[in-house]
C-alpha positions as CSV (number, residue, x, y, z in Angstrom):
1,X,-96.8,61.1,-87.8
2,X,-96.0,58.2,-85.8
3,X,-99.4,57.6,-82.7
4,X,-97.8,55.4,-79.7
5,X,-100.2,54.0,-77.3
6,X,-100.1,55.1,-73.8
7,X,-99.4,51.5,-72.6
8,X,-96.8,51.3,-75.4
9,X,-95.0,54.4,-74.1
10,X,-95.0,53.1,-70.3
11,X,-93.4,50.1,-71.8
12,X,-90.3,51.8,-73.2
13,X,-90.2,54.2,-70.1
14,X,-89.7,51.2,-67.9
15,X,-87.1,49.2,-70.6
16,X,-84.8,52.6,-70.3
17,X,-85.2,52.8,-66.7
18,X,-84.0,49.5,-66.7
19,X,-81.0,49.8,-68.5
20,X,-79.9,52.9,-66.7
21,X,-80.1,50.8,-63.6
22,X,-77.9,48.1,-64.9
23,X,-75.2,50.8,-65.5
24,X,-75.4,52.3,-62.5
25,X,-75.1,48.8,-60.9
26,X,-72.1,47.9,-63.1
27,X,-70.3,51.3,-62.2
28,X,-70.4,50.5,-58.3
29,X,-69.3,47.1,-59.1
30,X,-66.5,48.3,-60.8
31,X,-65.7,51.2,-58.3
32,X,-65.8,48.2,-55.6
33,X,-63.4,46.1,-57.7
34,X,-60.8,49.1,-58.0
35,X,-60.8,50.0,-54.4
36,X,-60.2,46.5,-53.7
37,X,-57.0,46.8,-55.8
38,X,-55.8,49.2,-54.0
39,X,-56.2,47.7,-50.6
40,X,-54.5,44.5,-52.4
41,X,-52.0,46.8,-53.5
42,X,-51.0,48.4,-50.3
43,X,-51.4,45.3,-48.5
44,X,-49.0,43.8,-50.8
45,X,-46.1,46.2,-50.2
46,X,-45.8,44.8,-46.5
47,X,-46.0,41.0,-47.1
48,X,-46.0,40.2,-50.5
49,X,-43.3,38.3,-52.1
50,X,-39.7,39.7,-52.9
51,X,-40.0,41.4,-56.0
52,X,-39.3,45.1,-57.2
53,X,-42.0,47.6,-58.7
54,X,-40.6,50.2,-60.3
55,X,-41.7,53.5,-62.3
56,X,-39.2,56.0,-63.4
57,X,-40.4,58.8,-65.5
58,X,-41.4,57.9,-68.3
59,X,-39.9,54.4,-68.6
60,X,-41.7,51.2,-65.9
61,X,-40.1,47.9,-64.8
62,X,-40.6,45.5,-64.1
63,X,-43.5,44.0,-66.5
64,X,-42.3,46.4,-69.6
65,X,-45.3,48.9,-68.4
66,X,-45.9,51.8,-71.2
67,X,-45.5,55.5,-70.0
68,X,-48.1,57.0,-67.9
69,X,-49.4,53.3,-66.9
70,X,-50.4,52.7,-63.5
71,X,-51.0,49.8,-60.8
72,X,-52.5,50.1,-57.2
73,X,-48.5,50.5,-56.1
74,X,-47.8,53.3,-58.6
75,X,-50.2,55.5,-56.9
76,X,-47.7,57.8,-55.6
77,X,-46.3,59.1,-58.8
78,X,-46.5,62.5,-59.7
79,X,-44.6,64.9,-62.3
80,X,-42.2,66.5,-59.6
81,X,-41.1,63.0,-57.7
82,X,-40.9,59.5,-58.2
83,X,-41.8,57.4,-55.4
84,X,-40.6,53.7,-55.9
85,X,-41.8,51.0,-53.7
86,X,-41.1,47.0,-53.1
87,X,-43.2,44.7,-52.2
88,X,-42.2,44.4,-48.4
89,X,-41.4,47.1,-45.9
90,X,-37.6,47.1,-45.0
91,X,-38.0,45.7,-41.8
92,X,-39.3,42.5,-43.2
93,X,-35.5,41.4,-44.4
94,X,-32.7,41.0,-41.7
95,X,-30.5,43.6,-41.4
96,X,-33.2,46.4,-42.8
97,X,-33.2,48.2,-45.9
98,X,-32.6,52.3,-47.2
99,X,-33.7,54.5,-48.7
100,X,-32.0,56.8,-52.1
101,X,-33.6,59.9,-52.8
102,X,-32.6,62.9,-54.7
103,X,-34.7,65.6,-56.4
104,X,-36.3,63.7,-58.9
105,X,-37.1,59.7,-57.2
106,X,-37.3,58.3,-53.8
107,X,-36.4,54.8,-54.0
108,X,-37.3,52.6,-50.9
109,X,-35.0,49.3,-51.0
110,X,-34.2,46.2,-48.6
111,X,-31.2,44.6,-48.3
112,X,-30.6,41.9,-50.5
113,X,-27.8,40.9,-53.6
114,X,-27.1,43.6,-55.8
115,X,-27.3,41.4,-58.5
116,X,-31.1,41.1,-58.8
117,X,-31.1,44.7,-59.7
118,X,-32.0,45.8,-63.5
119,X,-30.8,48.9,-65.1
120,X,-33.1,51.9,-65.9
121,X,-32.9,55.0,-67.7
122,X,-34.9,58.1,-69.7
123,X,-33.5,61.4,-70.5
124,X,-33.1,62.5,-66.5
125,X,-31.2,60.1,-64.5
126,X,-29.8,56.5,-65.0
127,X,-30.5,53.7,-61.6
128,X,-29.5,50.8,-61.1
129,X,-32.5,49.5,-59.4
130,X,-33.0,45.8,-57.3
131,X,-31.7,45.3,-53.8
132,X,-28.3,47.3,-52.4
133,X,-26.0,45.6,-49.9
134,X,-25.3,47.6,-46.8
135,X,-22.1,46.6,-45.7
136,X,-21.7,47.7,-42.3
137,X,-24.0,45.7,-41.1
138,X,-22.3,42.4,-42.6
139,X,-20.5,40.6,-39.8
140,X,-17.0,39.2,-40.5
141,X,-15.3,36.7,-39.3
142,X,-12.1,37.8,-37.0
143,X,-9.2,38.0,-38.0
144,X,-6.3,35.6,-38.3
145,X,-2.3,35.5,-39.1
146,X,0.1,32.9,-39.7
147,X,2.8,31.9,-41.7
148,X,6.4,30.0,-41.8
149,X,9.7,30.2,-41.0
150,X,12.4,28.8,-42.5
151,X,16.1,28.2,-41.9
152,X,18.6,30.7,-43.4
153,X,19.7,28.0,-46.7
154,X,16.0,28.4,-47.7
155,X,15.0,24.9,-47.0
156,X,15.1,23.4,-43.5
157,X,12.1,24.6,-41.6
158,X,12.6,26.0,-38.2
159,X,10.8,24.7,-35.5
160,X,10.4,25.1,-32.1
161,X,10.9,28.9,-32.6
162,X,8.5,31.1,-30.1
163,X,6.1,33.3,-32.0
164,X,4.7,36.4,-29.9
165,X,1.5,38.5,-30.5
166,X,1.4,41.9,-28.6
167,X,-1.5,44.5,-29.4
168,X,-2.9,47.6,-28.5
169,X,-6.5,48.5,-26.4
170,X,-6.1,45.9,-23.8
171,X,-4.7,43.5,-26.0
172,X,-3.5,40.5,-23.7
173,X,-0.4,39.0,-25.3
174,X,0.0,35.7,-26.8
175,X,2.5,32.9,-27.8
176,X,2.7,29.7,-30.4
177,X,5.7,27.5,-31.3
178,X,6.1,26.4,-34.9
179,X,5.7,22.9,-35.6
180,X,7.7,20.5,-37.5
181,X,7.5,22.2,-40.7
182,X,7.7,25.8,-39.2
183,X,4.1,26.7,-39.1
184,X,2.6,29.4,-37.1
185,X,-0.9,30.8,-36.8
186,X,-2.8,33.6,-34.5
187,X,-6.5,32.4,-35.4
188,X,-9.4,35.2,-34.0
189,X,-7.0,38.1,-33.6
190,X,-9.5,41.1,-32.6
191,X,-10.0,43.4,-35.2
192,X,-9.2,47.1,-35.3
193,X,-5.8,46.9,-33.1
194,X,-2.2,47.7,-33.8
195,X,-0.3,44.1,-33.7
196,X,3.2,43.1,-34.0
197,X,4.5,39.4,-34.0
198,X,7.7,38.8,-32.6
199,X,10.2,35.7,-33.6
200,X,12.4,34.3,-30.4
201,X,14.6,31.7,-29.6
202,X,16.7,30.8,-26.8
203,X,21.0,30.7,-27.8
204,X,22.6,27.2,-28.4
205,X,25.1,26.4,-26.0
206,X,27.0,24.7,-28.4
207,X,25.8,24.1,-31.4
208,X,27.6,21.2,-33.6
209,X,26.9,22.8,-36.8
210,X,28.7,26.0,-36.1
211,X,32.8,24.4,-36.5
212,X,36.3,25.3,-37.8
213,X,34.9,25.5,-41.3
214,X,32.4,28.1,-40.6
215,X,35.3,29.7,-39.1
216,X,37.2,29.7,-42.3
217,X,34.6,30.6,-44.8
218,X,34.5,34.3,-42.5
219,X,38.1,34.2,-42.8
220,X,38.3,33.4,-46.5
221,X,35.4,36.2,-46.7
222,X,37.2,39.3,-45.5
223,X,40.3,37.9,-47.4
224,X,38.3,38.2,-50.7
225,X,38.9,34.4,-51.2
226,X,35.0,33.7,-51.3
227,X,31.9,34.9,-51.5
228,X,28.9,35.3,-49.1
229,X,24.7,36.0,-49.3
230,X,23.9,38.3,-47.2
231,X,22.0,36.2,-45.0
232,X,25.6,33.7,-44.5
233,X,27.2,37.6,-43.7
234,X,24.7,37.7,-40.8
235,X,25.3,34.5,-39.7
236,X,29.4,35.1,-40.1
237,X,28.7,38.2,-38.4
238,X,29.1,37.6,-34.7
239,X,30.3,40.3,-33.4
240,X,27.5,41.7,-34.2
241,X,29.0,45.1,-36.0
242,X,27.5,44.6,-39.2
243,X,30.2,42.8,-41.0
244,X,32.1,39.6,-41.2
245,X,35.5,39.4,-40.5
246,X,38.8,37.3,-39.6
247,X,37.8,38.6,-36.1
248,X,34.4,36.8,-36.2
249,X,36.4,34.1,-37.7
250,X,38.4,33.7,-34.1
251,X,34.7,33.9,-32.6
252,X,33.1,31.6,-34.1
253,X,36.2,29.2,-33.9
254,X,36.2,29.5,-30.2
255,X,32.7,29.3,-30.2
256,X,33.6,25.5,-31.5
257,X,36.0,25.0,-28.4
258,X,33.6,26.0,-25.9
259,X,35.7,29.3,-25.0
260,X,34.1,32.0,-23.6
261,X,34.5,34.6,-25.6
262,X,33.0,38.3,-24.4
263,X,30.9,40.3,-27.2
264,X,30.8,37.4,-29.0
265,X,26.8,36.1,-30.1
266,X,28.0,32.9,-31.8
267,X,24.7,30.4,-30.9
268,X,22.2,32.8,-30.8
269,X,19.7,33.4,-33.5
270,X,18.5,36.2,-35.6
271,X,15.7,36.7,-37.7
272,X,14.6,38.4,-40.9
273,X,12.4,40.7,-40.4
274,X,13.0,41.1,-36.4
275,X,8.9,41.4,-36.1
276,X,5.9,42.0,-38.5
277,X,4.0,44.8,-37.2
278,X,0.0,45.2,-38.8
279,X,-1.5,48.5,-38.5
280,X,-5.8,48.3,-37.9
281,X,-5.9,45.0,-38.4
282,X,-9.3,44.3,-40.2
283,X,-8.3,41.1,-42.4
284,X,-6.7,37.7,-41.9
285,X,-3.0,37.6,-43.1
286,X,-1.6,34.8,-44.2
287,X,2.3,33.9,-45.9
288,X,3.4,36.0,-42.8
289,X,7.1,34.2,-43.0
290,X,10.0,35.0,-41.7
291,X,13.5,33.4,-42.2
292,X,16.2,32.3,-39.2
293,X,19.5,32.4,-39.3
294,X,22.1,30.7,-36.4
295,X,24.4,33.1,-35.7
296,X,27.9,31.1,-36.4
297,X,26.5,28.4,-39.1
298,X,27.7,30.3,-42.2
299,X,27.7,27.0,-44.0
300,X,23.7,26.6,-43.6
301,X,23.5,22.9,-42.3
302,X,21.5,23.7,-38.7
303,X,19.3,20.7,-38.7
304,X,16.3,21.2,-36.0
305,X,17.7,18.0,-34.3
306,X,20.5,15.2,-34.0
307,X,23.8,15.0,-35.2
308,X,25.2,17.0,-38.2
309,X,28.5,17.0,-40.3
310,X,30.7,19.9,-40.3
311,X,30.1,21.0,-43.9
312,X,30.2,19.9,-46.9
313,X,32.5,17.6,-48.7
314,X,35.4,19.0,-51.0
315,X,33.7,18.3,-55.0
316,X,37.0,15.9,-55.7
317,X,35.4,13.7,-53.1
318,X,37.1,12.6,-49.9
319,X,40.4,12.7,-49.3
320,X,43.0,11.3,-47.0
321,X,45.2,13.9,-44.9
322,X,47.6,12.4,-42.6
323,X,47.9,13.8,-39.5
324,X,51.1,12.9,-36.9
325,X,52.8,13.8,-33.6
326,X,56.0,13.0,-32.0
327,X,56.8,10.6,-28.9
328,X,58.7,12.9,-26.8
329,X,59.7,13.4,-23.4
330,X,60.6,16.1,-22.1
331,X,62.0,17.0,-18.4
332,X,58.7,17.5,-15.4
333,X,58.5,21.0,-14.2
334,X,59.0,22.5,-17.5
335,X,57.5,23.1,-20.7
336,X,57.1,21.2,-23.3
337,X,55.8,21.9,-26.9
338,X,54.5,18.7,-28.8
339,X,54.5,19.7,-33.2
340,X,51.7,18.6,-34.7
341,X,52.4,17.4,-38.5
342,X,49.1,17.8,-41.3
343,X,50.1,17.1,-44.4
344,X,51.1,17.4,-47.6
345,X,48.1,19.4,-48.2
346,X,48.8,21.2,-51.3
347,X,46.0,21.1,-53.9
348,X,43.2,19.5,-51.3
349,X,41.1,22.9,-51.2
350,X,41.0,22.6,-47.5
351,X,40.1,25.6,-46.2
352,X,40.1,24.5,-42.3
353,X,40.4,21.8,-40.2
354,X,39.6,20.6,-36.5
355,X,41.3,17.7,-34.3
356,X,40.6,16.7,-30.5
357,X,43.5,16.0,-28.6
358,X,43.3,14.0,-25.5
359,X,46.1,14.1,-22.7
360,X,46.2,13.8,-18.9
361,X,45.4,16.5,-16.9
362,X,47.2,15.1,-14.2
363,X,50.7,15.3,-16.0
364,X,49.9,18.3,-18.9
365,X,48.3,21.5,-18.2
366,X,47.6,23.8,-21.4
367,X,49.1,27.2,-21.7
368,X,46.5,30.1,-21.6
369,X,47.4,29.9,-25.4
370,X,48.2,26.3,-25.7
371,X,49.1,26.6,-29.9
372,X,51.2,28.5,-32.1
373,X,50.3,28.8,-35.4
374,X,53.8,29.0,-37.0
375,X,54.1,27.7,-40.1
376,X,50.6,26.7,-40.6
């Protein structure tokens, strides 16, 4: 049996009184530290820097957490909901953020690209986690539409044609001429509106590209000597019935002699489509072209300006037709028919022809149908 001495025993008295001290102090010191986490932790979630923490279930991201692991922001957690929360509130990012929650998560997002997202998953629900776009608060540019038109043999450009935008809800209308190459555009066209754009064109008084040959090719068409696209039918077409026919072939020839001809639209235009129409328009359109056709010019060789042949050249090349008339005199008072000789013209593949014939008007007056095709 082992005697201590009474000052020996006060000694080890006061060395474990110490060391229960020096726990307790080291328990509020870290009891201090922890709560200070969590202050740093909530603090965090309003102005920290724009990253995700995220638990689900029993999976964490980011920082590959192991299940049932824990910082100051995963707090919330429980068995029966997930609560996930960023870094910042939503308010922090432009244009604010929102929220997904079903029965098993709450997820509070801000808006963001959905590409700095990560995939999670366990056994109760797969999310696609990160930041989540919310479109209707994206603001788009308006609107615009434009396009070309070009001349009925696919190539010339037609300018100087008026396009016209009319809308719906107010809409005032407005106008645009192609240019040189037959551009048009409608830049900030309001969005949400019904629209239609509308081709126009004054008629050409006389028009040197619609001649006798033009005449001829309608002619040779309803004879089933020739064929036609459709869009040379429409511009053999005028009448305006929907066909083209000898009779057209008389219009557009007087057309050529400056005739007035009633019902007759020789000169004026026509174009394919007659509009484009655009239904809630809520995105540009562009390639909006149309194509325009001369009504009369079944040949295709309108040129916007200057002076143009009357169609093209026979493929043997050019040849020489001579053409004659009589000197005759007849007695004043009465009338007087003049022949007027073109020829030989067998095997030339002429399939029309046009002469000017100058006289004084002082001495001559033409019959109301000064010719007779006899023998022609």
């Amino acid at each position: 049996m082992k005697i201590f001495h009474r000052s020996e025993a006060r000694f080890e008295w006061a060395k474990s009184r110490t060391i229960l001290f020096i726990l307790i102090a080291l328990m509020l010191v870290s009891a201090a530290f922890a709560a200070k986490s969590t202050r740093f932790g909530k603090q965090r979630l309003a102005t920290g820097n724009l990253y995700a923490s995220v638990v689900t279930g029993n999976s964490a991201s980011p920082g590959n957490k192991s299940a049932g692991s824990k910082d100051a922001n995963e707090r919330t957690a429980n068995p029966s909901s997930v609560q996930v929360f960023g870094p910042i509130e939503p308010s922090v990012i432009a244009g604010g953020g929102g929220n997904s929650l079903s029965s098993s998560f709450l997820l509070n997002g801000t808006l963001g690209e959905s590409a700095a997202g990560v995939a999670m998953s366990n056994g109760q629900f797969s999310l696609e986690s990160g930041f989540w776009q919310a479109t209707s608060s994206l603001i788009l540019p308006p609107p615009n539409i434009s396009g070309q038109l070009i001349y009925e043999n696919g190539t010339t450009a037609a300018k100087n044609v008026t396009m016209t935008l009319t809308g719906t809800s107010g809409f005032v209308p407005r106008t645009t001429i192609t240019d040189v190459n037959g551009n048009y555009a409608f830049p900030n066209v309001p969005a949400g509106n019904n629209y239609t754009v509308t081709p126009s064109r004054a008629a050409e008084v006389h028009d040197p590209s619609i001649t006798a040959f033009d005449a001829s090719r309608a002619a040779r068409f309803d004879a089933h000597l020739l064929g036609l696209t459709t869009n040379q039918q429409i511009a053999g077409d005028s009448s305006n019935n929907g066909s083209c026919t000898v009779f057209d072939a008389s219009q557009i020839a007087r057309y050529e002699l400056s005739i007035p001809t009633p019902g007759s639209i020789a000169g004026s235009w026509k174009f394919i489509p007659a509009s484009l129409s655009y239904s809630n328009l809520n995105a540009s359109q562009a390639n909006q072209n149309l194509t325009a056709i001369l009504v009369g010019d079944i040949s295709g060789n309108w040129t916007p300006s200057g002076p143009i042949t009357s169609g093209p050249s026979s493929p043997e090349g050019t040849a020489t037709i001579p053409v004659s008339l009589p000197i005759k005199q007849d007695p004043p008072g009465g009338p007087s028919t003049i022949p007027v000789t073109v020829g030989p013209t067998t095997g030339q593949g002429i399939g029309a022809y046009a002469f000017d014939i100058s006289f004084n008007q002082a001495v001559l007056t033409p019959q109301a149908t000064p010719f007779d095709t006899t023998g022609t």
